[in-house]
py3Dmol code that shows the C-alpha trace and the ligand (Angstrom):
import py3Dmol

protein = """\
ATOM      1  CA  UNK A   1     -23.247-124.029 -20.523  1.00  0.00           C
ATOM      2  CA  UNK A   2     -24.715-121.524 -23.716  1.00  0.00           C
ATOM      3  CA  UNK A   3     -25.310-118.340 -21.406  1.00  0.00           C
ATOM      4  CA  UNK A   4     -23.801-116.787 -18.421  1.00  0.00           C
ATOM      5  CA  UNK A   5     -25.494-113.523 -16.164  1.00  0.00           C
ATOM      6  CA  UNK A   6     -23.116-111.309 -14.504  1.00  0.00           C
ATOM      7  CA  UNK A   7     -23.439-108.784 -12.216  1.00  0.00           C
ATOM      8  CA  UNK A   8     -21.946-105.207 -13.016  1.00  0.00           C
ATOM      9  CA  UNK A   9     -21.809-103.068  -9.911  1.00  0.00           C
ATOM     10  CA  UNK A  10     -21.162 -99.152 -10.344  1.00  0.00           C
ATOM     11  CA  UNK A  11     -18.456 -97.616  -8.167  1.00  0.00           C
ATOM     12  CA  UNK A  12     -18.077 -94.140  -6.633  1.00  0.00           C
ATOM     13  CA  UNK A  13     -14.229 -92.730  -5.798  1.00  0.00           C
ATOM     14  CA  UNK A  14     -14.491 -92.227  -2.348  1.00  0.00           C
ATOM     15  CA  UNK A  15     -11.249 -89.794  -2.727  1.00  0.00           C
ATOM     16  CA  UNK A  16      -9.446 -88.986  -6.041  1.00  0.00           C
ATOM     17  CA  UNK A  17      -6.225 -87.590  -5.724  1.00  0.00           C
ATOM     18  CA  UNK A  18      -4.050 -86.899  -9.359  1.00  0.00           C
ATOM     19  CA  UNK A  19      -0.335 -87.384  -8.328  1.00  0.00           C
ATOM     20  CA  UNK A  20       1.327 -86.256 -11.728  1.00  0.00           C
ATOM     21  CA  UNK A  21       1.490 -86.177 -15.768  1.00  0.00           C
ATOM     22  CA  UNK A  22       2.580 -88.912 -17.090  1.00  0.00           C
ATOM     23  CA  UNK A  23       4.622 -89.216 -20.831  1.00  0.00           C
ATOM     24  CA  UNK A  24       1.920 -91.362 -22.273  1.00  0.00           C
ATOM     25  CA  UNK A  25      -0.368 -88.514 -21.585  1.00  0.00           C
ATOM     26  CA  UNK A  26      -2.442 -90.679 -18.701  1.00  0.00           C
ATOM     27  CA  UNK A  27      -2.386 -89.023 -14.770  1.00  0.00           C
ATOM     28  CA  UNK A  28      -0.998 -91.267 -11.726  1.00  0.00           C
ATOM     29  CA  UNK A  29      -4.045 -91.354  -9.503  1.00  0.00           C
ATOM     30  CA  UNK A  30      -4.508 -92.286  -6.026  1.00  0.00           C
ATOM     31  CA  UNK A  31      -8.002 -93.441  -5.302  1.00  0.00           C
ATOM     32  CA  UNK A  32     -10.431 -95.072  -3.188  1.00  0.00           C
ATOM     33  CA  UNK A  33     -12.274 -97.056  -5.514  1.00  0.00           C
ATOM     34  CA  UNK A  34     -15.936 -98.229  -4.059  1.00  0.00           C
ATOM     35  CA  UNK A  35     -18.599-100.667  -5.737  1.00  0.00           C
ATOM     36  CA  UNK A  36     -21.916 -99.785  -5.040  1.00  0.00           C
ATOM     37  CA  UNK A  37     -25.388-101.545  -4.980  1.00  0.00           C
ATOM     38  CA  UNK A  38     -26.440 -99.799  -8.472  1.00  0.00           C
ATOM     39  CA  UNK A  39     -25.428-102.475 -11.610  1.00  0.00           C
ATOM     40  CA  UNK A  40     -26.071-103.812 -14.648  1.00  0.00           C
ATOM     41  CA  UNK A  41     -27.148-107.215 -15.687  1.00  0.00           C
ATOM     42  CA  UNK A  42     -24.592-108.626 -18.496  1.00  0.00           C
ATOM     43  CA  UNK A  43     -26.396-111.734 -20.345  1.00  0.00           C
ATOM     44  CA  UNK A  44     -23.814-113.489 -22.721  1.00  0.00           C
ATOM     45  CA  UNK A  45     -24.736-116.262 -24.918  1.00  0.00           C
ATOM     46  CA  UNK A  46     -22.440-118.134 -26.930  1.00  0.00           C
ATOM     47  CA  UNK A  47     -22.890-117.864 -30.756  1.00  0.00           C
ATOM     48  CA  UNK A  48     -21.431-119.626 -33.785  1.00  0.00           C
ATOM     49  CA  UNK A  49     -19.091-116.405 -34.772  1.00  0.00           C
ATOM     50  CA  UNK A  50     -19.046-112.600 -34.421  1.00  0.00           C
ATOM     51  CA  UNK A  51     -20.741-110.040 -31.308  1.00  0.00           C
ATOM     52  CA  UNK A  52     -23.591-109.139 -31.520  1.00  0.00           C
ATOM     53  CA  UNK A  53     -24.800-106.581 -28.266  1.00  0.00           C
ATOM     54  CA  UNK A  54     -28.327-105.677 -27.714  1.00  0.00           C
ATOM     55  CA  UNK A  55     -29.459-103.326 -24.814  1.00  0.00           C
ATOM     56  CA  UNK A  56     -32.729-102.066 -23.354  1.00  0.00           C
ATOM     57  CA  UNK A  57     -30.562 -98.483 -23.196  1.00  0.00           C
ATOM     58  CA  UNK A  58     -31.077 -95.739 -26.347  1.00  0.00           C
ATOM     59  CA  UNK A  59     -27.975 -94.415 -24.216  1.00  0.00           C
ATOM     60  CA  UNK A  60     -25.204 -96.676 -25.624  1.00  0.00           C
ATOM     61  CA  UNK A  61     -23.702 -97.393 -28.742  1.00  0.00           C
ATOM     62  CA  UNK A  62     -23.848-101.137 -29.237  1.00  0.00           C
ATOM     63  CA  UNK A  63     -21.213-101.402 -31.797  1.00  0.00           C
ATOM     64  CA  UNK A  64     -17.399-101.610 -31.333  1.00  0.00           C
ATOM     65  CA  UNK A  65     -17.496 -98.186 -29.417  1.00  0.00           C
ATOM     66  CA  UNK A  66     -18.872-100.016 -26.546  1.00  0.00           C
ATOM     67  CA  UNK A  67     -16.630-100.811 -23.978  1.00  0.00           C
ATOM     68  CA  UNK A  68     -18.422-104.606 -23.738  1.00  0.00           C
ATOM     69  CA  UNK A  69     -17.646-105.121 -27.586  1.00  0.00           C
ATOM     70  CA  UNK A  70     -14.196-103.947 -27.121  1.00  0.00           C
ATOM     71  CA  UNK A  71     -13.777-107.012 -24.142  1.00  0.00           C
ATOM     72  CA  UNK A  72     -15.515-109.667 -25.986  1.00  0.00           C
ATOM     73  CA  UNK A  73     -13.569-108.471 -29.062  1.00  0.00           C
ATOM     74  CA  UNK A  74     -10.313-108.640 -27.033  1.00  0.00           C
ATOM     75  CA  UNK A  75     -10.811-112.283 -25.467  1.00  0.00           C
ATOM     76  CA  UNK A  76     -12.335-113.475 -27.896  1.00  0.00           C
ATOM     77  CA  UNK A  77      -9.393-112.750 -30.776  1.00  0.00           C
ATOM     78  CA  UNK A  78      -6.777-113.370 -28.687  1.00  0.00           C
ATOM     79  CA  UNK A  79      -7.929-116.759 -26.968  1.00  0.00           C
ATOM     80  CA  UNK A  80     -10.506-118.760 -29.160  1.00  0.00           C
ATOM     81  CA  UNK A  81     -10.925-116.867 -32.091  1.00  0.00           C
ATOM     82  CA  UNK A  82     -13.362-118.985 -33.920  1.00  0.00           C
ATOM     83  CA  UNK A  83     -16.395-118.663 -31.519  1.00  0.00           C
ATOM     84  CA  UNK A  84     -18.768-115.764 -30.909  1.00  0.00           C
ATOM     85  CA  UNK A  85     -21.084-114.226 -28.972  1.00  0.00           C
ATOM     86  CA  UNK A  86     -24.457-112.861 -28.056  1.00  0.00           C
ATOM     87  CA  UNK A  87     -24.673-109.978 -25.455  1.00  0.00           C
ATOM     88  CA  UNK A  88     -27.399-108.287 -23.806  1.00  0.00           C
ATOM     89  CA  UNK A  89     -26.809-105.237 -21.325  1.00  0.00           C
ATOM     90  CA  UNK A  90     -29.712-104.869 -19.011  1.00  0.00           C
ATOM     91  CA  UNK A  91     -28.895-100.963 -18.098  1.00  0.00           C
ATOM     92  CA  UNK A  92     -29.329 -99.377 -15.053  1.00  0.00           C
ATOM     93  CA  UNK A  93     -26.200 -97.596 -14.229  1.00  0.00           C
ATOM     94  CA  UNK A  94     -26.449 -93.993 -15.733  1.00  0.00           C
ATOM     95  CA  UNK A  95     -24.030 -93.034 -18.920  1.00  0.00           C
ATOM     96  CA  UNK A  96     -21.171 -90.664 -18.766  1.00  0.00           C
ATOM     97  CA  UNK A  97     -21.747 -90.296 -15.281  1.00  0.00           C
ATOM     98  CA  UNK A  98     -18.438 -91.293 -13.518  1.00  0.00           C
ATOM     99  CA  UNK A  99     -20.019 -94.296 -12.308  1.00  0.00           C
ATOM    100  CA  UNK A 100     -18.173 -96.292 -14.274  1.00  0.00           C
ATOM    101  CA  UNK A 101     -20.873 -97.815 -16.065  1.00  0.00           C
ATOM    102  CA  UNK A 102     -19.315 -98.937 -19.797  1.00  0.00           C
ATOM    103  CA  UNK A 103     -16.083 -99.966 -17.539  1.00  0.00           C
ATOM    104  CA  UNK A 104     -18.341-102.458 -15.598  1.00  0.00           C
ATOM    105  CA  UNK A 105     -20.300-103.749 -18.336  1.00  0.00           C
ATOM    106  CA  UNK A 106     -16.583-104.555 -20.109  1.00  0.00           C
ATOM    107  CA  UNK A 107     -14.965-106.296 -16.983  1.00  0.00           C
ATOM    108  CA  UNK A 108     -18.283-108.142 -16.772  1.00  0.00           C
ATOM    109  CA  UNK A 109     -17.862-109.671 -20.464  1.00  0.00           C
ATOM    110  CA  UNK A 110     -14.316-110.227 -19.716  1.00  0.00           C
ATOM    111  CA  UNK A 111     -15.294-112.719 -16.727  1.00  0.00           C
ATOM    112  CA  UNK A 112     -18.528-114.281 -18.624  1.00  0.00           C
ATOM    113  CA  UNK A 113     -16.792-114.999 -22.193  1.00  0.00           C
ATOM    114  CA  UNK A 114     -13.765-116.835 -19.590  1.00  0.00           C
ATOM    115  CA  UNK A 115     -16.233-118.849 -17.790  1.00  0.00           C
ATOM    116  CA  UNK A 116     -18.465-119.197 -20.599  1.00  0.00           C
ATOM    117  CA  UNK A 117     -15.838-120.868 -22.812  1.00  0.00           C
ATOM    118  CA  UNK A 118     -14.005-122.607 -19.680  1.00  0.00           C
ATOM    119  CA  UNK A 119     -10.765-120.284 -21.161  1.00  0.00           C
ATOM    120  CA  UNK A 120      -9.701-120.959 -17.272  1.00  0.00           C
ATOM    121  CA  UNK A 121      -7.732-117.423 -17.582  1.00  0.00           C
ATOM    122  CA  UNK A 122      -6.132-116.107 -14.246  1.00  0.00           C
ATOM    123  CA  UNK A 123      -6.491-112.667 -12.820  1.00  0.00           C
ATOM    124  CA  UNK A 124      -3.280-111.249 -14.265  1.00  0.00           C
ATOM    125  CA  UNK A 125      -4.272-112.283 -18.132  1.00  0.00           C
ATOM    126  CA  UNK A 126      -7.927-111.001 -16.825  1.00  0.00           C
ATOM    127  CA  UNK A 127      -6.268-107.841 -15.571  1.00  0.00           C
ATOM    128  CA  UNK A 128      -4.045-107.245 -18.307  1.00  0.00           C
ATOM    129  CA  UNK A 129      -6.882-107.044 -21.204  1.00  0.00           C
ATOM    130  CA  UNK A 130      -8.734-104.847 -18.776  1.00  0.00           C
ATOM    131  CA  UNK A 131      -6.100-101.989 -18.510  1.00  0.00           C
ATOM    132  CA  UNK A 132      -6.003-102.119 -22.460  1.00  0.00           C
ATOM    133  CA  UNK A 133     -10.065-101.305 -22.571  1.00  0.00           C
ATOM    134  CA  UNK A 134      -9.853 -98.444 -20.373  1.00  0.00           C
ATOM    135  CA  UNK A 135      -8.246 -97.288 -16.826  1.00  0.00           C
ATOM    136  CA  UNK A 136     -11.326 -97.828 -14.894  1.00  0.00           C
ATOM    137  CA  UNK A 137     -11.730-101.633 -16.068  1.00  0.00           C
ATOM    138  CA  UNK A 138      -8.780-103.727 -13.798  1.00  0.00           C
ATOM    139  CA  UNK A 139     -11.214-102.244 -10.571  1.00  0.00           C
ATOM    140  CA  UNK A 140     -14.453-103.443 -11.948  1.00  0.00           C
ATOM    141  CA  UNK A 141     -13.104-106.881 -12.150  1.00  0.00           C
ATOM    142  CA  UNK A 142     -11.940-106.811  -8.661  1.00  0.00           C
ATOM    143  CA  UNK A 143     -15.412-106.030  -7.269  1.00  0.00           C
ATOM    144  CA  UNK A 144     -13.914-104.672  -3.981  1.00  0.00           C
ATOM    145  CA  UNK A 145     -12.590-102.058  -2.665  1.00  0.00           C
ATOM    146  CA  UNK A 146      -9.499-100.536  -3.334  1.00  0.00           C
ATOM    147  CA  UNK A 147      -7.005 -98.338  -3.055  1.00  0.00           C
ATOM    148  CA  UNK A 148      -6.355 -97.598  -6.833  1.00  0.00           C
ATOM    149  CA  UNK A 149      -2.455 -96.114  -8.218  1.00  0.00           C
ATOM    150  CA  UNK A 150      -0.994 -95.880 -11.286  1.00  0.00           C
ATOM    151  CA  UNK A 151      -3.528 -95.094 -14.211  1.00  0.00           C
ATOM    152  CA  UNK A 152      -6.223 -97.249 -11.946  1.00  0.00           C
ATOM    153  CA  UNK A 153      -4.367-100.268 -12.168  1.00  0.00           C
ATOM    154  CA  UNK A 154      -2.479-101.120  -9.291  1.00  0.00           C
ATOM    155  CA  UNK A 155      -4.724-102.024  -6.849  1.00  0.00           C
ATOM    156  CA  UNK A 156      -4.778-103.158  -3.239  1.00  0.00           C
ATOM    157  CA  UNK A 157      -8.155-104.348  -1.817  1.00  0.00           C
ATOM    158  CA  UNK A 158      -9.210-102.382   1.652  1.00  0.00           C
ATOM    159  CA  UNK A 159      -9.416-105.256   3.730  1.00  0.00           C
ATOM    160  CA  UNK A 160     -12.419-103.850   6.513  1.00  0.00           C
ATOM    161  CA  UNK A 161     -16.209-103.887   4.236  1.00  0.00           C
ATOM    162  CA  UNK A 162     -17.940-101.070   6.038  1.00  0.00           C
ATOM    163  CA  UNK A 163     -21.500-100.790   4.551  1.00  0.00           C
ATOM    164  CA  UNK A 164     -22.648 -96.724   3.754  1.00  0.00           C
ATOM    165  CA  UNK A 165     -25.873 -95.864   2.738  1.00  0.00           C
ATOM    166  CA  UNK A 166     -25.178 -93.596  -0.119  1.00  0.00           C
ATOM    167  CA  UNK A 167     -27.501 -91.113  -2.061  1.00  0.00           C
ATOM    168  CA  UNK A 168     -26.662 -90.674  -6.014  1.00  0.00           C
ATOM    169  CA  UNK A 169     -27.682 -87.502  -7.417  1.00  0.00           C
ATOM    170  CA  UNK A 170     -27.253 -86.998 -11.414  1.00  0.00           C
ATOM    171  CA  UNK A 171     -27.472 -83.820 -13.013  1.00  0.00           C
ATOM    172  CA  UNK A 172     -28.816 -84.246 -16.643  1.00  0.00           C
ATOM    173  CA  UNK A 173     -25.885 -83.789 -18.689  1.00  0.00           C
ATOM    174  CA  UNK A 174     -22.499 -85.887 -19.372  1.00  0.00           C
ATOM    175  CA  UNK A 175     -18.649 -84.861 -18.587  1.00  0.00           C
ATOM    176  CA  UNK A 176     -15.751 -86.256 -20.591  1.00  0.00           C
ATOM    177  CA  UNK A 177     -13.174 -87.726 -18.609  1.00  0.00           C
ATOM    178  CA  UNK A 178     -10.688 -86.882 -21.384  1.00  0.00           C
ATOM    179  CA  UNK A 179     -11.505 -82.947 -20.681  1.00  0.00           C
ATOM    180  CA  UNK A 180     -11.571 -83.128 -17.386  1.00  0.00           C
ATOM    181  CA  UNK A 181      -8.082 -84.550 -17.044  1.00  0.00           C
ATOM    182  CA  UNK A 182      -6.572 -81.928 -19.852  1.00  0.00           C
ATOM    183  CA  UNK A 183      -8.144 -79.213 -18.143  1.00  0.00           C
ATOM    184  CA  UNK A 184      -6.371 -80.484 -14.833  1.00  0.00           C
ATOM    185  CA  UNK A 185      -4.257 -77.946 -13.348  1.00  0.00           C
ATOM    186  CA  UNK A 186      -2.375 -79.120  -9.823  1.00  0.00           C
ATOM    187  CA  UNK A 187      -1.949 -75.014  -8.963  1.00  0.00           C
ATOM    188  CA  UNK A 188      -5.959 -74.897  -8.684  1.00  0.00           C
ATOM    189  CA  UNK A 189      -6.174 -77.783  -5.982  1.00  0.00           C
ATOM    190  CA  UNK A 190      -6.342 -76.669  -2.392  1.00  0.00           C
ATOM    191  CA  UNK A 191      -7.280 -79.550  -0.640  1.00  0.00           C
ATOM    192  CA  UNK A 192      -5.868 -82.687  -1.512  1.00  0.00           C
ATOM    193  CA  UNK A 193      -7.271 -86.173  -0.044  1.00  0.00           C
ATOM    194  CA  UNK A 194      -5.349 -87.580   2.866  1.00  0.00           C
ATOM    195  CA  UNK A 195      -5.400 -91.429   1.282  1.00  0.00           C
ATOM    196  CA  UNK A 196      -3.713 -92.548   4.434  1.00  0.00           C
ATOM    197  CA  UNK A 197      -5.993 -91.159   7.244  1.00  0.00           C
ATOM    198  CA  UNK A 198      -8.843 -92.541   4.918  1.00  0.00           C
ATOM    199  CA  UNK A 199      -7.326 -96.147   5.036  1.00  0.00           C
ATOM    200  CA  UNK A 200      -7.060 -96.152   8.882  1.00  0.00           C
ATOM    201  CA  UNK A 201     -10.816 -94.347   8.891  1.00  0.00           C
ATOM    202  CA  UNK A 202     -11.944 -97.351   6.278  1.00  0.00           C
ATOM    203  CA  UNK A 203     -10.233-100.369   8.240  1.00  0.00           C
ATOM    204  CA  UNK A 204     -11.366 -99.169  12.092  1.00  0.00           C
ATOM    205  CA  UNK A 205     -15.318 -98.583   9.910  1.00  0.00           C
ATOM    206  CA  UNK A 206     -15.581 -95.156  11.457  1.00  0.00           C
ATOM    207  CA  UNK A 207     -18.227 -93.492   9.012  1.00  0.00           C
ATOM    208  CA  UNK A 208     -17.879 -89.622  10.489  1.00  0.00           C
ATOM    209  CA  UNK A 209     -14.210 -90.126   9.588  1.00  0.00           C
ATOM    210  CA  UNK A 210     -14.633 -91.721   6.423  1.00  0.00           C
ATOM    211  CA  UNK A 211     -17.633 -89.194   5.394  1.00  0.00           C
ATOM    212  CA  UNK A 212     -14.669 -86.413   6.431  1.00  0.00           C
ATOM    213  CA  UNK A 213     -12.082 -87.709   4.475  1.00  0.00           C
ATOM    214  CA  UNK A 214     -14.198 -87.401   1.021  1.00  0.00           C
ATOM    215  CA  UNK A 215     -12.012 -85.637  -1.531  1.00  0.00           C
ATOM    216  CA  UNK A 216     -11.799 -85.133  -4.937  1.00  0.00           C
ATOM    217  CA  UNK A 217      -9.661 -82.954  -7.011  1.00  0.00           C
ATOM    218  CA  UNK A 218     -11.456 -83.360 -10.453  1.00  0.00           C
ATOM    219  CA  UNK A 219     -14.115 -80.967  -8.489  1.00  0.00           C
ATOM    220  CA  UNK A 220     -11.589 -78.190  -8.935  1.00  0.00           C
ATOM    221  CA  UNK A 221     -12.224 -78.432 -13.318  1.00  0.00           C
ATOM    222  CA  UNK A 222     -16.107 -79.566 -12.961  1.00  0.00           C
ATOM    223  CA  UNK A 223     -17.559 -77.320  -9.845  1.00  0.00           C
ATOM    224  CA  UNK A 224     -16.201 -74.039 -12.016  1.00  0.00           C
ATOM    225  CA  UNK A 225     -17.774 -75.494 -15.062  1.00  0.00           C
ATOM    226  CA  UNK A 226     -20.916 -76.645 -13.536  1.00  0.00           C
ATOM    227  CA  UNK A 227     -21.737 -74.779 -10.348  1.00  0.00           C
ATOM    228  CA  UNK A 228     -25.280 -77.238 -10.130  1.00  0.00           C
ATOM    229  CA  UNK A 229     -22.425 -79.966  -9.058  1.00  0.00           C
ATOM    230  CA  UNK A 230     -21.881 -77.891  -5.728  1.00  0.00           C
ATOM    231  CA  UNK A 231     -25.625 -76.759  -5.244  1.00  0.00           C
ATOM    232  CA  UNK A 232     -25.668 -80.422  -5.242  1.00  0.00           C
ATOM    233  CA  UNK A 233     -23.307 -81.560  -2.788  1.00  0.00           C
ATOM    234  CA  UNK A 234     -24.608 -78.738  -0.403  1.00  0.00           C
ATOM    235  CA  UNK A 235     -28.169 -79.722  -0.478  1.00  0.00           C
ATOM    236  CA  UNK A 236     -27.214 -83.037  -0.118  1.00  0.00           C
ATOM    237  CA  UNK A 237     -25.855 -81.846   3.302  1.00  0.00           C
ATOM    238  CA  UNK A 238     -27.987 -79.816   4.372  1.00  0.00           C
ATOM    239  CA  UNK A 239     -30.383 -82.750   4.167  1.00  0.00           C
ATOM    240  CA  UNK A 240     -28.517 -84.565   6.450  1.00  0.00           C
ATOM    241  CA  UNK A 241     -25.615 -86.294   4.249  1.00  0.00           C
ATOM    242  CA  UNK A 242     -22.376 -86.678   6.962  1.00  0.00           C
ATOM    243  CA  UNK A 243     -20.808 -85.184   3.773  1.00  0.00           C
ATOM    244  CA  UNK A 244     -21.457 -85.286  -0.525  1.00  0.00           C
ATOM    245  CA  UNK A 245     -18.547 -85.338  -3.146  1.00  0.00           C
ATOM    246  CA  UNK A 246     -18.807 -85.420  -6.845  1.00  0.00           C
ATOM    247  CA  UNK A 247     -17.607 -89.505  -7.928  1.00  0.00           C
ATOM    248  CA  UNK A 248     -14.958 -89.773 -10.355  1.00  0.00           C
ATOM    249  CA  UNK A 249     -14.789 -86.722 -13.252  1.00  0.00           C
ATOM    250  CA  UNK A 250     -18.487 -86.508 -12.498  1.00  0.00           C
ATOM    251  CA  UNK A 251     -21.076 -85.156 -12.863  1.00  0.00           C
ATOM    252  CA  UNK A 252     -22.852 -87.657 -10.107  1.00  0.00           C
ATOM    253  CA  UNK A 253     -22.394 -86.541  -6.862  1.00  0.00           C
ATOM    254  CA  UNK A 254     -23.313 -88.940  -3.942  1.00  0.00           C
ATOM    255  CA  UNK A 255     -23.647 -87.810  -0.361  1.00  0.00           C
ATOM    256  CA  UNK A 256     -23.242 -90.812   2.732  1.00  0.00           C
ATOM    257  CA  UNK A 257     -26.050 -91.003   5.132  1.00  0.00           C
ATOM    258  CA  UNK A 258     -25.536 -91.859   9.290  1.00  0.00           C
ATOM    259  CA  UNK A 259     -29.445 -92.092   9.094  1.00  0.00           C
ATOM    260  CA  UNK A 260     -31.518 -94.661   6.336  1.00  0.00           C
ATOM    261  CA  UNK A 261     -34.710 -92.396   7.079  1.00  0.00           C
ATOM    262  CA  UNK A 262     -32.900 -89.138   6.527  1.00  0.00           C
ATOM    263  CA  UNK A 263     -31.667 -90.437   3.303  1.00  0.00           C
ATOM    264  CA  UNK A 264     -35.004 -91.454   2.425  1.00  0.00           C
ATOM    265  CA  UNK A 265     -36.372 -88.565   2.831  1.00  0.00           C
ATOM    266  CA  UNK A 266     -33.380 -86.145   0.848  1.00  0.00           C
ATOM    267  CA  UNK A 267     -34.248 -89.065  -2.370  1.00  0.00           C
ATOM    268  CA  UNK A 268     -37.474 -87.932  -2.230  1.00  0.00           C
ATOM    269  CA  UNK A 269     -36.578 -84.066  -2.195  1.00  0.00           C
ATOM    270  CA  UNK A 270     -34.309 -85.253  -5.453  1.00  0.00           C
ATOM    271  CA  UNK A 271     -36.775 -87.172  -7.166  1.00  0.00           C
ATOM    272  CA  UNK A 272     -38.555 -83.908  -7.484  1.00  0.00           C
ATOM    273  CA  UNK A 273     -35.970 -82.176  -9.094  1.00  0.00           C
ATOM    274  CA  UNK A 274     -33.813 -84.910 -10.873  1.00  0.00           C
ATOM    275  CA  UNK A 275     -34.497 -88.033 -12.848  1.00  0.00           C
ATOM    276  CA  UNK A 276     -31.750 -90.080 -11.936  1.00  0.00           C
ATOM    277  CA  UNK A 277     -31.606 -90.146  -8.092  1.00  0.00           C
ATOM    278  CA  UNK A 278     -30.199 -93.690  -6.377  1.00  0.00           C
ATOM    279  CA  UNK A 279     -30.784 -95.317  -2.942  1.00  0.00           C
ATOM    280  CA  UNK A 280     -27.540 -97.431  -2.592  1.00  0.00           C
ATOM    281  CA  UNK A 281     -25.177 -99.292  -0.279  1.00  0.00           C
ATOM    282  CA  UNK A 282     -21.942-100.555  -0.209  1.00  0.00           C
ATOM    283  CA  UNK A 283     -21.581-103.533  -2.992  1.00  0.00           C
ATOM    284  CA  UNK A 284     -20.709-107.013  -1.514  1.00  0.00           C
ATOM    285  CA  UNK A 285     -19.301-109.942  -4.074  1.00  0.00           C
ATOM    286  CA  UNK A 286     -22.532-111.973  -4.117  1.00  0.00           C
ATOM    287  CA  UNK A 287     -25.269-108.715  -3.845  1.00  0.00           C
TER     288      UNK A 287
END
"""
ligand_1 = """\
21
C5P
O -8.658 -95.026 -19.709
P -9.874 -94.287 -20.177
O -10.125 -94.482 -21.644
O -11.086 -94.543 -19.344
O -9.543 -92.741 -19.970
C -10.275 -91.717 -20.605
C -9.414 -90.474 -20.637
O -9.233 -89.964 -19.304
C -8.012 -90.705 -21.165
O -7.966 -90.529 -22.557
C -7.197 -89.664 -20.451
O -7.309 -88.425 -21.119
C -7.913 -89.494 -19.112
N -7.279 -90.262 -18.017
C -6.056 -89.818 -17.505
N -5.470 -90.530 -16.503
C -6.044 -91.625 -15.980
C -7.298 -92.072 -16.474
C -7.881 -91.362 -17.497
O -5.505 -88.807 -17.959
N -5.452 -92.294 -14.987
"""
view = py3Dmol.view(width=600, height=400)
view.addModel(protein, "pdb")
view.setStyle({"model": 0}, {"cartoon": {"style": "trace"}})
view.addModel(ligand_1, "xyz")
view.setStyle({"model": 1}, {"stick": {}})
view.zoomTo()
view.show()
């Protein structure tokens, strides 16, 4: 085998709870982490020596400040340093979104460049380079859903697969996550996510409850900061979303449809008013 395609699905946080400051600097989160139907294509051929990343994005950097360079750079020097390789990231998940998309891409090249080169590496060597590429990585290479603690690495797959029909909405301009979390203040929060309620909601598939239970206290730094976030989540419902909340430290903000028609026709509303506007659904291993 000289080339491997993976699939990169985006996720959403279906609630985002920060549980305290940790010395390193990093939050404890509690999250309900969701792959969606949006992703990337990761191509990886095998090359003589060095990585090489090409891209039909202008978005991305495709030198070592790319997440993917960073995991082929990390597998590859620490398990067969004398190979290389050739990526290419077919891009459809939007940057600096809080899709995830960079965090995808990397857990992607981390399973490829292992299958690729038959390393035969198990999930807690797989897992362990992830957490050092970024927090977000260790869920990508899950491809399920989880309940996410700890910086985003301790995770426990939900074990029911409900399928939503989700609506993502984003506004044209990027948040840093690194902002968002320093401008965190706990005082500001008033309503925090119940992660337990959610769980039972998830496992028993009951969508009003689940579409209730969306929370995420990031919105308290970026709705202030970018009041088009809430405009929004409440157009989103008024066109017939069970509920909207802004994914990760934004900006995207997604909004779960009862009613495949009704979401239709809200896309449509948001294709006239934003560029990046996604018909999704919940992502199954194999989609
Ligand atoms: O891990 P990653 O590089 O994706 O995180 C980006 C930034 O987000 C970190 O530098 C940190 O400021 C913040 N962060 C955090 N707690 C987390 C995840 C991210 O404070 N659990």
């Amino acid at each position: 085998m000289s080339s491997i395609e993976i699939a990169a699905p985006a996720k959403i946080n279906l609630t985002l709870d920060v549980k305290g400051k940790r010395p390193d600097g990093y939050h404890d989160l509690e999250s309900v982490m969701h792959p969606v139907t949006l992703k990337d294509k990761v191509i990886i051929n095998t090359a003589p020596w060095g990585i090489s990343i090409q891209s039909n994005s202008l978005d991305i950097p495709l030198n070592e400040d790319n997440l993917a360079y960073k995991a082929a750079n990390l597998i590859l020097s620490r398990f067969i340093a004398d190979r290389g390789v050739q990526i290419y990231l077919d891009k459809h998940i939007p940057v600096g979104a809080g899709l995830a998309g960079g965090s995808t891409d990397a857990a992607a090249v981390l399973r490829g460049i292992n299958e690729l080169y038959q390393l035969e590496l198990g999930e807690s060597d797989l897992m362990e380079m992830a957490l050092e590429i970024g927090s977000d990585v260790p869920f990508c290479l899950t491809g399920k859903t989880c309940l996410a603690r700890g910086r985003g690495e301790k995770l426990v797959p939900l074990s029911a697969e409900p399928n939503l029909n989700i609506l993502l909405v984003k506004p044209p301009f990027q948040i840093s996550t690194r902002e968002v979390y320093h401008n965190f203040n706990f005082d500001k929060v008033d309503c925090w996510p119940d992660n337990t309620a959610f769980i039972e909601a998830w496992n028993g598939c009951d969508i009003i409850s689940i579409a209730k239970g969306l929370t995420n206290v990031l919105e308290t730094v970026c709705l202030p900061w970018f009041p088009e976030i809430k405009e929004i989540k409440m157009a989103l419902i008024e066109m017939g979303a069970l509920n909207a909340l802004m994914s990760g430290s934004g900006p995207t903000v997604f909004g779960i449809f009862e009613d495949k028609q009704q979401e239709r026709l809200a896309a449509e509303y948001f294709r006239t008013r934003y560029q990046e506007v996604y018909m999704v659904s919940s992502y199954m291993r194999g989609d």
